[in-house]
Backbone bond lengths (Angstrom), bond angles and torsions (degrees), N, CA, C in turn:
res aa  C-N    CA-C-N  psi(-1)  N-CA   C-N-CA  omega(-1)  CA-C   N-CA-C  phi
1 X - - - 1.452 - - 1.521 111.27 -
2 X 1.231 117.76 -30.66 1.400 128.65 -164.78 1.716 102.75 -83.50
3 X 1.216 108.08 -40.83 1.666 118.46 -176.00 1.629 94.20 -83.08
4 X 1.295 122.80 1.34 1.789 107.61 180.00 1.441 76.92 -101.75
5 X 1.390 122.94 -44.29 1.576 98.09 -157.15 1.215 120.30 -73.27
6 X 1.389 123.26 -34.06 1.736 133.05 154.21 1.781 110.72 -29.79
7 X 1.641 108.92 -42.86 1.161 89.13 -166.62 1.670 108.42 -86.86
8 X 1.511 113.54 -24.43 1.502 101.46 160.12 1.377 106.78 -68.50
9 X 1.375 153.30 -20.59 1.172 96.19 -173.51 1.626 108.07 -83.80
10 X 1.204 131.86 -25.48 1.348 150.73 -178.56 1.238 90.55 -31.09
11 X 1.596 112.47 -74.24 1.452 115.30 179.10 1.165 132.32 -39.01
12 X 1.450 116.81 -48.03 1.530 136.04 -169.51 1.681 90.29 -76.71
13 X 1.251 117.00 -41.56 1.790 101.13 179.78 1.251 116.11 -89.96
14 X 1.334 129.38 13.48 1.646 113.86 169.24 1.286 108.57 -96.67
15 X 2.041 110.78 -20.25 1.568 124.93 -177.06 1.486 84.54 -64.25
16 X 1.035 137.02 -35.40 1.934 120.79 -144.40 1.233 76.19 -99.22
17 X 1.281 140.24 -77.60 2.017 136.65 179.40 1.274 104.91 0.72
18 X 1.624 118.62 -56.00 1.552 130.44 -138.39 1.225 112.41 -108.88
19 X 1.484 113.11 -23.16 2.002 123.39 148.78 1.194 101.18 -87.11
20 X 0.887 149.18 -3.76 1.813 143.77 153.20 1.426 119.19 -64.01
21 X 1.420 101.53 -65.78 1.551 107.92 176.13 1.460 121.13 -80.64
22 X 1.319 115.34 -9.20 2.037 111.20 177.20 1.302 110.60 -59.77
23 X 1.967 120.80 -45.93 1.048 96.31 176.72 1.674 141.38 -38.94
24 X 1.781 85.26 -59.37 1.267 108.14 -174.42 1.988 112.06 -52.50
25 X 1.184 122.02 -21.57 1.232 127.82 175.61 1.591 99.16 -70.88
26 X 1.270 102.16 -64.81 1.495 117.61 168.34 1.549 118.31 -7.69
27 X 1.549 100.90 -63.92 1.650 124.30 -177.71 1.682 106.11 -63.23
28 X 1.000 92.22 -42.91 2.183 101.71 -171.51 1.445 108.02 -52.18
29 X 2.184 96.26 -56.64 1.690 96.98 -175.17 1.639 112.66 -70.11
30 X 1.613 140.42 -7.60 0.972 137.51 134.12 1.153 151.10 -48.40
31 X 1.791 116.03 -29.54 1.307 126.24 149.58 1.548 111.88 -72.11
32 X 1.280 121.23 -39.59 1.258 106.24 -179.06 1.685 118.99 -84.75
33 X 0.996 117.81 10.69 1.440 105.50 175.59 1.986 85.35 -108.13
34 X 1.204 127.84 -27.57 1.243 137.71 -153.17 1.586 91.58 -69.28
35 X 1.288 111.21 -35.39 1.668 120.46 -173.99 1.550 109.56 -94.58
36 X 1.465 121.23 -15.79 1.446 117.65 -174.22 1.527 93.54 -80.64
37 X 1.514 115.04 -41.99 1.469 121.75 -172.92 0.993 119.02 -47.39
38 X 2.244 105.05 -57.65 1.315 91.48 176.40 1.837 140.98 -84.11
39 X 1.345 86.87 19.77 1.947 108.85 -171.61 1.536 83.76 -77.55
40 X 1.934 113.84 -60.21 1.366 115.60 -152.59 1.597 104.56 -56.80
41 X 1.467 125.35 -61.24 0.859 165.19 143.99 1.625 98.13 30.84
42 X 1.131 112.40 -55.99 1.664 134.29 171.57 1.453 128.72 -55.78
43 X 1.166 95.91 -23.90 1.773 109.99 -171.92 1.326 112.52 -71.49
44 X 1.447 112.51 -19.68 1.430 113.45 -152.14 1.625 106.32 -141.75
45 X 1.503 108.61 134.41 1.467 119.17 170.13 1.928 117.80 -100.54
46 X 1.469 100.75 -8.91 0.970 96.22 177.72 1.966 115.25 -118.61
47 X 1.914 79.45 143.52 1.708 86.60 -159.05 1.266 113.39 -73.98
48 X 2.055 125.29 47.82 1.311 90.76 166.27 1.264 70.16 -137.32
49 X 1.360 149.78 -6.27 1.374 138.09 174.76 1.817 87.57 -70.48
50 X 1.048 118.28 -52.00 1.427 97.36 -178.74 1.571 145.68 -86.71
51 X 1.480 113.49 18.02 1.251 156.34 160.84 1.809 88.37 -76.05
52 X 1.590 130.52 -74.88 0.811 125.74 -152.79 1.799 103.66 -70.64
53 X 1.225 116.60 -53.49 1.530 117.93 175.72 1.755 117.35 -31.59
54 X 1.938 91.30 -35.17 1.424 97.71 178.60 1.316 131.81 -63.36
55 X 1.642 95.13 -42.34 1.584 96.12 -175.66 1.231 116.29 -77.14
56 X 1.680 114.66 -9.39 1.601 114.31 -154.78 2.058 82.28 -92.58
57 X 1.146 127.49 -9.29 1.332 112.85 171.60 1.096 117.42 -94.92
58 X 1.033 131.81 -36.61 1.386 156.79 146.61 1.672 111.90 -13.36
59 X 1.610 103.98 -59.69 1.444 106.17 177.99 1.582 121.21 -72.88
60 X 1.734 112.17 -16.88 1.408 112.64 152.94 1.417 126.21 -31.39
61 X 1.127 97.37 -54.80 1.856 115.66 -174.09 1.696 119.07 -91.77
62 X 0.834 107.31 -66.89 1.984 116.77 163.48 1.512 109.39 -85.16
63 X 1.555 96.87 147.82 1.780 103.43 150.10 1.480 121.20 -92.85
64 X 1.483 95.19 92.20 1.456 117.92 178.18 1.538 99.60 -92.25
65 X 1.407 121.35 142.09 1.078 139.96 174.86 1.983 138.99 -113.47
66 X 1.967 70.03 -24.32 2.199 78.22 159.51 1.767 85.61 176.94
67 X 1.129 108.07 -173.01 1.496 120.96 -179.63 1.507 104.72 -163.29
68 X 1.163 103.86 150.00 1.940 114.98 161.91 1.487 107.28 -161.50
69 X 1.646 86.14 121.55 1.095 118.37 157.09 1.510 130.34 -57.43
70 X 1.620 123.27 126.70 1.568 119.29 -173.50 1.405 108.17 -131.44
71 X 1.409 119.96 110.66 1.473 113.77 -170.48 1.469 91.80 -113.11
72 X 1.672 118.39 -163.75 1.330 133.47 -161.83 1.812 94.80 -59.88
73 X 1.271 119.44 -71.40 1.353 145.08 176.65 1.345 130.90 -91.46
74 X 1.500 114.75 15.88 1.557 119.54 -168.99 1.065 111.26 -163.96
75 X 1.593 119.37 138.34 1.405 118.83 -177.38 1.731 101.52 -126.21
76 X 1.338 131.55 146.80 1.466 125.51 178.20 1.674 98.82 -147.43
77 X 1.195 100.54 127.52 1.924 117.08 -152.68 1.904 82.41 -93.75
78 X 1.087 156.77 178.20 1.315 169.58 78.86 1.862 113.08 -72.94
79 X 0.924 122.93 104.73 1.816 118.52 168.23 1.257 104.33 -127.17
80 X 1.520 111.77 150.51 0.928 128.22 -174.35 2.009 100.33 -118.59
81 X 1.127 95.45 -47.40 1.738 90.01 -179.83 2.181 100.41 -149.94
82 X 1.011 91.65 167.95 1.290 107.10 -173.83 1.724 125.57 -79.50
83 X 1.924 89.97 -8.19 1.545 99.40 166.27 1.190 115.59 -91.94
84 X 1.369 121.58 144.06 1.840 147.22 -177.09 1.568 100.61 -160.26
85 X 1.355 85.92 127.86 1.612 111.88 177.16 1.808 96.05 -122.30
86 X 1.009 114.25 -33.56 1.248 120.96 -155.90 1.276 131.04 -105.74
87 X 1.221 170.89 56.78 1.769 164.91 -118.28 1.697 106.01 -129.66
88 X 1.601 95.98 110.78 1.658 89.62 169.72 1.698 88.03 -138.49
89 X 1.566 117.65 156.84 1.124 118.54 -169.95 1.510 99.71 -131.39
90 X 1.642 130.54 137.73 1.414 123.45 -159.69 1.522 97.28 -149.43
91 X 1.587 112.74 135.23 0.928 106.07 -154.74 2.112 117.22 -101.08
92 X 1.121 111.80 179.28 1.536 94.83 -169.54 1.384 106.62 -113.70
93 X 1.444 149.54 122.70 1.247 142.56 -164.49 1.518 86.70 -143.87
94 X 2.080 90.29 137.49 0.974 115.54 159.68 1.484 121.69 -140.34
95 X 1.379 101.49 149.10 1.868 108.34 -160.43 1.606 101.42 34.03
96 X 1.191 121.69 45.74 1.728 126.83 169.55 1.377 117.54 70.37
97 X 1.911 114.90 15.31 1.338 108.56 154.03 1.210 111.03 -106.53
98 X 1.680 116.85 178.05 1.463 117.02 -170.76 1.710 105.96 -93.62
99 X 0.994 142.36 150.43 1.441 129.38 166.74 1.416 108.06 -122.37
100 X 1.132 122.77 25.98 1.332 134.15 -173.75 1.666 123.21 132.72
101 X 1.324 80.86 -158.75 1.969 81.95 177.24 1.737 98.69 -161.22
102 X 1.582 110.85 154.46 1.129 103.88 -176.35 1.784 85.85 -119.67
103 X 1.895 102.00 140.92 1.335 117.26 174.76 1.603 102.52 -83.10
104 X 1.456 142.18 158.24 1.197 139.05 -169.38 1.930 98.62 -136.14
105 X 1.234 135.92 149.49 0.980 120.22 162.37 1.604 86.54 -146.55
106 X 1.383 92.76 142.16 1.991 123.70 -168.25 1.477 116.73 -112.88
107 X 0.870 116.16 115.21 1.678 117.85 163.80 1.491 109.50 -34.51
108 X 1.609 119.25 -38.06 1.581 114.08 -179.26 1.728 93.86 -171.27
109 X 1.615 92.33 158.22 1.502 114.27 -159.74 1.711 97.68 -63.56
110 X 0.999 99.30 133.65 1.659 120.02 -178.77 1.745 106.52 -66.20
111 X 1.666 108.91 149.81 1.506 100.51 172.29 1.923 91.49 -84.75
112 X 1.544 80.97 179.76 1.837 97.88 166.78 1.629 105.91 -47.39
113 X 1.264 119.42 -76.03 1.259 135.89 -166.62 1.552 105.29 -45.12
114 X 1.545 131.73 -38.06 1.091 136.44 -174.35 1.606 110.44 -76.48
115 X 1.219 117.99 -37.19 1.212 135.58 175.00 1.688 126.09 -77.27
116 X 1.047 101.45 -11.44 1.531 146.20 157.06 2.035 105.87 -75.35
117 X 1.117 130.84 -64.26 0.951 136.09 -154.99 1.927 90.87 -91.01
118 X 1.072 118.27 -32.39 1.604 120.46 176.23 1.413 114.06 -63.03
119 X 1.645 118.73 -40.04 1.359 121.14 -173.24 1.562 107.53 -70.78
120 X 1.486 97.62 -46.24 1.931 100.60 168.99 1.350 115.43 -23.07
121 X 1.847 98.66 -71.75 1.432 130.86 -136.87 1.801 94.76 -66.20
122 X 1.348 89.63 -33.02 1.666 105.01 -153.50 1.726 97.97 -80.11
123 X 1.164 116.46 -24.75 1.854 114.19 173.53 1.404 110.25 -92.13
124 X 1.154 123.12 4.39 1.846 112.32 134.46 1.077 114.79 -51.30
125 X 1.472 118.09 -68.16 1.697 116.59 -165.78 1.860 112.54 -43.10
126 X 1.474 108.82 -13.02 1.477 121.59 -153.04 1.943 102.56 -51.24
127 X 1.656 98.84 -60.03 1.492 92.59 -173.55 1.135 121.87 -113.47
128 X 1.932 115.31 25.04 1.319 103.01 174.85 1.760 95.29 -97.28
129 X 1.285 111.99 -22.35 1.930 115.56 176.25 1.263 108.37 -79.70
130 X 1.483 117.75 -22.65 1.643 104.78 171.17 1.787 114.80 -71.46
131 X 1.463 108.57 -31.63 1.481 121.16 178.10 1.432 105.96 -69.48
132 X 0.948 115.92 -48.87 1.535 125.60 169.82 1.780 108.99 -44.09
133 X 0.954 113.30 -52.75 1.967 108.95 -170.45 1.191 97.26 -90.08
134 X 1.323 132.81 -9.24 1.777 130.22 171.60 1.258 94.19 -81.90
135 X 1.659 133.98 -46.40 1.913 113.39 -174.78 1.612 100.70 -89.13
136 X 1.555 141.91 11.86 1.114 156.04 127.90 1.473 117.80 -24.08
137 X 1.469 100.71 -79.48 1.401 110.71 -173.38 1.512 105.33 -78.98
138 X 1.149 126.95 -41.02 1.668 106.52 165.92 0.902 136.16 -62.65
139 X 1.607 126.38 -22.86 1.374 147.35 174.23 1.915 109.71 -60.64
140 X 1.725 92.11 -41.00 1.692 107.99 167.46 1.366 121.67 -62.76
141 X 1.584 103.27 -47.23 1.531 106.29 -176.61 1.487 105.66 -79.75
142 X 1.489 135.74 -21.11 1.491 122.30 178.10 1.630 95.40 -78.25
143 X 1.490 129.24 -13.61 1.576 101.43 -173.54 1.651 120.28 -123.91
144 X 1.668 76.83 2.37 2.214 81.66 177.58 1.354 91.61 -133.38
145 X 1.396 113.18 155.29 1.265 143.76 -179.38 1.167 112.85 -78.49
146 X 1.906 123.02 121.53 0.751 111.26 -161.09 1.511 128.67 -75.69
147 X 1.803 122.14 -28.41 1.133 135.07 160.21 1.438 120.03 -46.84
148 X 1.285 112.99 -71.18 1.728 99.67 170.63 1.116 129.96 -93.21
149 X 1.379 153.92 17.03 1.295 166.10 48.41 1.928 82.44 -179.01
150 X 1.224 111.89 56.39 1.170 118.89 -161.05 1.952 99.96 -104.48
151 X 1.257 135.87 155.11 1.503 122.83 -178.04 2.052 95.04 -73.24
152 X 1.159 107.40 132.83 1.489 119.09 165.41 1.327 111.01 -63.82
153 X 1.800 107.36 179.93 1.549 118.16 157.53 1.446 120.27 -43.66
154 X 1.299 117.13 -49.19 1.769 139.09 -175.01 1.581 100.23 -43.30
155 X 1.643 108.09 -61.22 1.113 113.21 -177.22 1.192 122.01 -61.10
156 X 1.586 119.93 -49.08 1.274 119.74 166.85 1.568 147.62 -42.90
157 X 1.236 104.48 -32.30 1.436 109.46 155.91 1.960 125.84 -60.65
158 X 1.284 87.17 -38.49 1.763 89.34 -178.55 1.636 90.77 -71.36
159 X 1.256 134.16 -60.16 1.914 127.23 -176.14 1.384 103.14 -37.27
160 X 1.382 122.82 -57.63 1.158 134.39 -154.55 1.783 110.29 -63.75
161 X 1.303 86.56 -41.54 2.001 92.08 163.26 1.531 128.43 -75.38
162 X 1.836 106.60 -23.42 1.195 129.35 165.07 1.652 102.14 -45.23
163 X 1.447 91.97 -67.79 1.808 101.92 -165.13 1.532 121.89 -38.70
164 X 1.765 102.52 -46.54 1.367 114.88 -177.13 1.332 101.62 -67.46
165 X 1.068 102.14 -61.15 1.866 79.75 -168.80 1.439 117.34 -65.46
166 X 1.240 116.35 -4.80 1.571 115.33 169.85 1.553 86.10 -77.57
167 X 0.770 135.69 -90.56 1.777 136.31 -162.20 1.250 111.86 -19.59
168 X 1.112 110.28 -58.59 2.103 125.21 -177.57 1.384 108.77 -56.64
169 X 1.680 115.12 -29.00 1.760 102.31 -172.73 1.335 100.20 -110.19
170 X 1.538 123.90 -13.06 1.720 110.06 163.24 1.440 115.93 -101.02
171 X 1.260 117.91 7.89 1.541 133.37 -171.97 1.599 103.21 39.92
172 X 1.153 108.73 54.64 1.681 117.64 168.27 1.598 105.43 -113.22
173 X 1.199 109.00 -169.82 1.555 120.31 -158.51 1.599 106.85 -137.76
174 X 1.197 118.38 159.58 1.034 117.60 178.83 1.312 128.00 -161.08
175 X 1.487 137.50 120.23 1.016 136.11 -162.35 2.011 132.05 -70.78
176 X 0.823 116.15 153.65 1.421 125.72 170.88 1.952 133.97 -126.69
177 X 1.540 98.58 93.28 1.418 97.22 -162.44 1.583 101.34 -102.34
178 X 1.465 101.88 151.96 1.026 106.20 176.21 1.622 125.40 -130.78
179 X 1.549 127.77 120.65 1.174 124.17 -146.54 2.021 112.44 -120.81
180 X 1.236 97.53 157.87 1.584 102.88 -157.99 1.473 92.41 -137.76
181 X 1.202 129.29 140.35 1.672 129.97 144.67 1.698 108.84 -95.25
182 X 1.199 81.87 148.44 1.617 96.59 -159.04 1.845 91.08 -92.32
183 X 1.247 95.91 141.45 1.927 94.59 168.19 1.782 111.22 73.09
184 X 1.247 102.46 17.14 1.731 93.60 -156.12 1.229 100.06 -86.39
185 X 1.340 130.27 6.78 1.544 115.06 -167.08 1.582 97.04 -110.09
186 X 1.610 116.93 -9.53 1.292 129.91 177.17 1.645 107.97 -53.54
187 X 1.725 90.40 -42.15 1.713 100.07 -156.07 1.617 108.15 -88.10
188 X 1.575 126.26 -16.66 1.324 134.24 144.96 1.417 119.62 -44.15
189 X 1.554 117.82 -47.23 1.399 122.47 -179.57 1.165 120.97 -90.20
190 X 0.773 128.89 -15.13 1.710 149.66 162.95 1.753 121.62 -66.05
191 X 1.088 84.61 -72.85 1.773 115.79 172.10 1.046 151.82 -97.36
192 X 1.712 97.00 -10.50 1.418 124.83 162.18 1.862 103.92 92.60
193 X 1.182 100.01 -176.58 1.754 124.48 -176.87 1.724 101.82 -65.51
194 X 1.319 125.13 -52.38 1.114 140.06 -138.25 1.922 90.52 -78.65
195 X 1.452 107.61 -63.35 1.420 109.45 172.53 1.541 117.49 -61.67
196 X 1.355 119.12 -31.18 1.365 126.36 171.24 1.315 104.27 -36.96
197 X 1.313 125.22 -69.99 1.240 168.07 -141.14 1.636 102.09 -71.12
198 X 1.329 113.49 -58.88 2.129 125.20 157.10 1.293 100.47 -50.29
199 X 1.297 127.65 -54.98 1.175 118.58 -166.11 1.684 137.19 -73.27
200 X 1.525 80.64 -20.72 1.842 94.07 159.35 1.596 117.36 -86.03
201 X 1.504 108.78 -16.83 1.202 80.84 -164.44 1.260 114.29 -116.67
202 X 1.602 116.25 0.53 1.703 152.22 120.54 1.743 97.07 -9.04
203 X 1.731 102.72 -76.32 1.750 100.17 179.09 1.289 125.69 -58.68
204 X 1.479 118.44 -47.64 1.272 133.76 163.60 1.786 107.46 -26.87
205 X 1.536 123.12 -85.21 0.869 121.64 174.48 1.890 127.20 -47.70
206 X 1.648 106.12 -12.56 2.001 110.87 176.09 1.409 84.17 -80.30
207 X 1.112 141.78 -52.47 2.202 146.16 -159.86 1.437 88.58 -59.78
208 X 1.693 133.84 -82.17 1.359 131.55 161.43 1.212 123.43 -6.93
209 X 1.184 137.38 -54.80 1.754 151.40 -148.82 1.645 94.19 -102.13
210 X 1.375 114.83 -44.74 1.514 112.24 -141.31 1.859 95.62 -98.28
211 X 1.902 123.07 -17.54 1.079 113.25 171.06 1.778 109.71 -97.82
212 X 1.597 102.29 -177.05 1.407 110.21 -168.39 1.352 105.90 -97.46
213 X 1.579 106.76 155.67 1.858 102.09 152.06 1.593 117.28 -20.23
214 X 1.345 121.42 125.44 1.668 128.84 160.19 1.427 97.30 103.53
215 X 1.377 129.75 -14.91 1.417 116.95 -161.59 1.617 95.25 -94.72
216 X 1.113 133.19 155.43 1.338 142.68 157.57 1.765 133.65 -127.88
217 X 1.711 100.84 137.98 0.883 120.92 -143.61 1.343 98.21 -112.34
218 X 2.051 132.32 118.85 1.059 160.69 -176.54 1.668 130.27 -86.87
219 X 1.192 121.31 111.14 1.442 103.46 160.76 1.448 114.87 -107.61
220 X 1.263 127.10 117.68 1.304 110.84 -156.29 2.127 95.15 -114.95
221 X 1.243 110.19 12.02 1.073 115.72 138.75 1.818 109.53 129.18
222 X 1.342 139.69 171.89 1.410 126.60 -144.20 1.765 118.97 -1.60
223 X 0.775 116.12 -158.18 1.593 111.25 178.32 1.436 126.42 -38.52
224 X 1.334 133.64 22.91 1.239 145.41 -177.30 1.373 124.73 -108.53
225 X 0.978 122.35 119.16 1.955 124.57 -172.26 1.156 92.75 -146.42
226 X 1.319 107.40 145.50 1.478 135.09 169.08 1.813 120.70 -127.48
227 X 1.175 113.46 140.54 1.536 124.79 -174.98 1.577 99.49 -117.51
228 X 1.107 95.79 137.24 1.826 114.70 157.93 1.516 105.82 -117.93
229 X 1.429 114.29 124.65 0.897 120.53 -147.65 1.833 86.67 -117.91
230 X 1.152 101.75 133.29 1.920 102.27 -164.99 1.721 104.24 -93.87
231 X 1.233 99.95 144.48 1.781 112.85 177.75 1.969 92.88 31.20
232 X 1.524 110.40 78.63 1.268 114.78 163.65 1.712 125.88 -81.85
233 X 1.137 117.92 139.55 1.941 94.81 157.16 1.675 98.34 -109.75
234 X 1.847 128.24 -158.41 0.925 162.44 -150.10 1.677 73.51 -78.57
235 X 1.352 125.88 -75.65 1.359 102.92 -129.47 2.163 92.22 -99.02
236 X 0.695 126.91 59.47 1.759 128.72 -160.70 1.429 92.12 -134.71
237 X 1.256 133.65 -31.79 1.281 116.16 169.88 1.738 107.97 -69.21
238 X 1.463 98.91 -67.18 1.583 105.16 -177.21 1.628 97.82 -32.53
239 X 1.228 122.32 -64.31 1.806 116.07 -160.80 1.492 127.77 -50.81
240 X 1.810 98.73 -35.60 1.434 112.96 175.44 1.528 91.38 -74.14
241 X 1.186 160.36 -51.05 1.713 148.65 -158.37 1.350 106.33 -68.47
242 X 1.278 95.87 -36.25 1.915 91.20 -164.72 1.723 94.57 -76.56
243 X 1.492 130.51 -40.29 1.527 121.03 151.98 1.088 138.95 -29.13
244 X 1.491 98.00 -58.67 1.740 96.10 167.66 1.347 131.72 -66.93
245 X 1.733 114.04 -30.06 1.272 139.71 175.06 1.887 117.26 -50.86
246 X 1.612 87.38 -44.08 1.642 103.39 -172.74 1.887 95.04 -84.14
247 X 1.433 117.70 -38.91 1.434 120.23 -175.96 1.640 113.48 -60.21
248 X 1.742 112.29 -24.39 1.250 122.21 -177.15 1.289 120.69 -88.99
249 X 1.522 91.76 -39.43 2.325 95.15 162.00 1.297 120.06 -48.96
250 X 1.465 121.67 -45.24 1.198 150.83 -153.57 1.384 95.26 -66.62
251 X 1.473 122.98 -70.10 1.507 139.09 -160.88 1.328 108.34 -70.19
252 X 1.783 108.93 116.46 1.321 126.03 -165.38 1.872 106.46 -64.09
253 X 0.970 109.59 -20.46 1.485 118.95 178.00 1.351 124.07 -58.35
254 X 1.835 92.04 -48.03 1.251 100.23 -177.25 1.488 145.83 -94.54
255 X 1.535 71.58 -13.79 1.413 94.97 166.39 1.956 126.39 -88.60
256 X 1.640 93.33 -18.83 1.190 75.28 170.42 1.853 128.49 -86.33
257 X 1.565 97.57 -5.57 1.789 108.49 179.80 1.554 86.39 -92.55
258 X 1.520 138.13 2.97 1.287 112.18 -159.85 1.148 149.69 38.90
259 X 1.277 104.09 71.01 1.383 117.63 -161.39 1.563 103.06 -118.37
260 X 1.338 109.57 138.38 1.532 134.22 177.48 1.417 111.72 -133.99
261 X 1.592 89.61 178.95 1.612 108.06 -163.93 1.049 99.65 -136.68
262 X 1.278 115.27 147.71 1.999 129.82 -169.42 1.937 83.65 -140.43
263 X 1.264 109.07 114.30 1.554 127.82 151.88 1.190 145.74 -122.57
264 X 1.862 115.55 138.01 1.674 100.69 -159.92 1.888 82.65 -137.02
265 X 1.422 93.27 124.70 1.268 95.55 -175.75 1.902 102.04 -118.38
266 X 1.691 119.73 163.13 1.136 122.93 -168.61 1.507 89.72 -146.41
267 X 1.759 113.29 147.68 1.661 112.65 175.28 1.842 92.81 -103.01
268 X 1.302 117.74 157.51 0.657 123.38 148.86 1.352 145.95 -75.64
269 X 1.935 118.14 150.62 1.441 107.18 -148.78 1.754 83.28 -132.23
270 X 1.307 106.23 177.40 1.182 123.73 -155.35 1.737 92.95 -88.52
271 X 1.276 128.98 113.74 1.710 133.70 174.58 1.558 94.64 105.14
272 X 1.363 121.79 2.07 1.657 118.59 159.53 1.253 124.85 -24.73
273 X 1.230 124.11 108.05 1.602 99.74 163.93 1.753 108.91 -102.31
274 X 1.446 111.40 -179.69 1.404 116.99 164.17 1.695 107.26 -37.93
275 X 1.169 108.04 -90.85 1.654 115.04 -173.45 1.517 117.33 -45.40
276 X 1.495 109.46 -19.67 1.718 101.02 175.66 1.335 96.59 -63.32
277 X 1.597 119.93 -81.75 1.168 159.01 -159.12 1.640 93.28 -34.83
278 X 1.529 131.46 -51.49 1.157 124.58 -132.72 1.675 81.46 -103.11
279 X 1.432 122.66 -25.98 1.196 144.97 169.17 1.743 107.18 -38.98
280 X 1.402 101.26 -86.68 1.572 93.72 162.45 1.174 150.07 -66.83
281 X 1.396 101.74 -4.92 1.776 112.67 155.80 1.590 108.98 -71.41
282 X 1.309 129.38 -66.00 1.187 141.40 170.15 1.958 103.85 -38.24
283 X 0.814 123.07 -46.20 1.672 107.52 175.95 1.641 105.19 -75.63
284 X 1.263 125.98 -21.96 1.058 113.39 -173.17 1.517 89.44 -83.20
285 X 0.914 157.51 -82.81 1.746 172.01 114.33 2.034 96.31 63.15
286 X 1.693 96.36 -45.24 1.735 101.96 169.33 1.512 104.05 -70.43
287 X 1.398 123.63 -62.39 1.212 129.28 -169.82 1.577 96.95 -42.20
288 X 1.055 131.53 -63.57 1.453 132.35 -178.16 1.568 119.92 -34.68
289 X 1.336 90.57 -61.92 1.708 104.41 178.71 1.743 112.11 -71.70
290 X 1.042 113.24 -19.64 1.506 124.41 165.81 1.741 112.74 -47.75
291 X 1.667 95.04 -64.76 1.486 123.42 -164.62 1.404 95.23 -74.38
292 X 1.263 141.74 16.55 1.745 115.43 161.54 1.723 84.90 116.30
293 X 0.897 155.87 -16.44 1.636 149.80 152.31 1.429 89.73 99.99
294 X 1.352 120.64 178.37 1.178 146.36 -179.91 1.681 120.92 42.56
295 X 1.335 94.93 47.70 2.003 107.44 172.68 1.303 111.32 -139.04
296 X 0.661 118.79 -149.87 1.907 122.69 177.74 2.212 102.98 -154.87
297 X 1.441 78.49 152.59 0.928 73.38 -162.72 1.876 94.16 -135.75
298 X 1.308 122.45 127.22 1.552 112.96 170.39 1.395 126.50 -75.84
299 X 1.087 129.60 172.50 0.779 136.10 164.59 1.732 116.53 -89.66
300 X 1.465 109.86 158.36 1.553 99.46 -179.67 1.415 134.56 -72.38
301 X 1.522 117.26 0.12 1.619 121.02 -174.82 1.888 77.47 -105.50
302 X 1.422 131.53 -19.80 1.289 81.84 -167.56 1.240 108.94 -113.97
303 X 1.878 126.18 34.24 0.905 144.19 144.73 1.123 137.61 -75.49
């Protein structure tokens, strides 16, 4: 009797030891993922590498199963698997505004205490993702234009180096157009900034619509846009103009200020630089506007 009761109590006191000390374990694997987070946390300016760093610490501690993030203008999904039992949504405050909220989905419904340890965990992410969509949106505004949310000059140089070395390792070619509205300074003085302003960005969006996947589309500033036209041959410039050409008749806008397009496009050649390339697009672009406006006109290497 005496050796049964020794062994309950043995038992009964390692159970009380072992709900005594879980918390405190509890607390440790929270500081230590709390400190891996904020080590990882650093690596990254962009908010979905750090969305992802998040959840992958995150799942240390909870059975988290995916997350998405929802800010003013941006949403960034993280999943890990296609099971959710669970949805709690927690919000992100900084200096006491909100900058979003992160959605959570759980393999299974969280206790109090766990849900408790998520709200913590989750206001780390607070000001390294708010810093993150502040070098976001400037990173946007130094490389797209702000009127037609079109890629700028800025941007264009980094594509433009893109292209070549795409060209050199598939030994393909690639075009360079260069685009003008005809009469456009009429419709500023006439009609002012405000209609100016539809009307670029009316065209902006026909250049968008009228090229393919890979090609990219330029405002390189007042009535001026440029296309790089990806893995081109001989006849890919002509096809994209006569698109845009027929897309520009079409549009009741533009046709009623009368608005046209004068284009001088050039392919690229092997020791191209920016200024060659953009060089013989740009004389062809005169030749165009020379000849009566609204045609295209090549250049002679890429004829």
């Amino acid at each position: 009797m005496r050796d049964a009761w020794l062994s309950d109590n043995r038992f009964s006191y390692k159970r009380k030891v072992s709900t005594y000390v879980e918390p405190k374990l509890q607390q440790k694997s929270i500081m230590r993922v709390s400190l891996d987070l904020a080590n990882r946390l650093q690596q990254s300016m962009e908010p979905e590498i750090l969305l992802a760093i998040f959840r992958e610490e995150v799942s240390k501690l909870l059975p988290i199963c995916g997350l998405t993030f929802h800010g003013d203008k941006e949403a960034f999904t993280v999943a890990m698997s296609d099971v959710s039992k669970c949805n709690l949504d927690v919000g992100l405050r900084v200096k006491g505004d909100t900058i979003g909220r992160i959605e959570y989905d759980f393999t299974h419904t969280l206790i109090l205490e766990q849900k408790h340890q998520l709200n913590q965990i989750t206001q780390m992410l607070a000001y390294p993702l708010y810093h993150a969509l502040k070098f976001q949106k400037m990173k946007h505004l130094a490389l797209n234009d702000s009127l037609t949310g079109l890629a700028n000059r800025n941007q264009f140089d980094f594509s433009f180096k893109d292209s070549v070395t795409e060209s050199q390792k598939k030994q393909v070619s690639f075009s360079l157009l260069v685009l003008d509205l005809d009469g456009f300074k009429r419709i500023n003085d006439e009609f002012g900034h405000q209609t100016g302003d539809l009307v670029l960005t009316t065209f902006a969006q026909i250049l968008v619509d009228c090229c393919c996947d890979g090609d990219k589309v330029f405002r390189f500033g007042g009535d001026e846009f440029t296309v790089l036209l990806n893995n081109s041959d001989k006849k890919s410039a002509r096809y994209l103009s006569d698109r845009i050409y027929d897309a520009v008749l079409s549009n009741n806008l533009l046709v009623q200020f009368k608005v046209s397009c004068s284009i001088g496009t050039a392919r690229y050649q092997l020791g191209d630089s920016f200024n060659s390339l953009f060089e013989r697009a740009d004389l062809a672009l005169y030749r165009a506007k020379s000849n009566g406006k609204n045609c295209l006109e090549l250049s002679p290497c890429a004829e």
